[in-house]
C-alpha positions, -999 to +999 in steps of 0.1 A: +812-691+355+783-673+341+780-673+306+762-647+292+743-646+254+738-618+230+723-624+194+711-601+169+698-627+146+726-625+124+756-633+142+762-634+181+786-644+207+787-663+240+807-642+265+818-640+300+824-605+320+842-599+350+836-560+364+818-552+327+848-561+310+847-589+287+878-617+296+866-644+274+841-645+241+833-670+211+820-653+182+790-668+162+777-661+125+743-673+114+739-694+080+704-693+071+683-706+099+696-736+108+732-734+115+757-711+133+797-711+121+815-704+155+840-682+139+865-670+168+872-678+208+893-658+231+896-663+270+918-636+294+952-651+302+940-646+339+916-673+333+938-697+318+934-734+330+899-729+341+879-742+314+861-713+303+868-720+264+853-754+269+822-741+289+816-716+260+818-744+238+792-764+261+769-735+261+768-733+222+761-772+221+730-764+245+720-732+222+720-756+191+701-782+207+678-760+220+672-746+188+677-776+167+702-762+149+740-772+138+772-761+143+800-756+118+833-750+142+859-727+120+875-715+150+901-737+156+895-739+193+860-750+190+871-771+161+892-793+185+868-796+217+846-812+190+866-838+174+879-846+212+839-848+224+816-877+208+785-863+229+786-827+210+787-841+175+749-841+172+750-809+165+775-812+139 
């Protein structure tokens, strides 16, 4: 699934398109410079069971570590793949 970025330096989101339409997208806000609130994630019924919440998840963990930055997860979704996954929590 490719995962696609788009950040304006004040909020972003990680998103995935099928035939430039976007089926799945979490939403980011920056706080200061360090730290990013995923604020909202939404995946396409027609990809239901495939992971795609969870990979948009994993790609914000790898955006954060590149960065060094944190996470807060507000979004409920994102909230629960973290407390279920030890190996994100350094960017907690």
């Amino acid at each position: 699934m490719d995962i696609q970025q788009h950040d304006d330096g004040k909020k972003g989101r990680f998103f995935v398109q099928i035939d430039q339409h976007d089926v799945a997208e979490m939403t980011y806000v920056w706080l200061a410079d360090e730290k990013i609130i995923i604020d909202h994630t939404a995946v396409d019924a027609s990809l239901k069971g495939q992971g795609v919440g969870r990979q948009m998840v994993e790609r914000a963990v790898a955006f954060a570590r590149e960065r060094g930055i944190k996470i807060i997860p507000l979004c409920p979704f994102a909230k629960s793949v973290f407390d279920k996954t030890e190996a994100f929590h350094d960017v907690l």
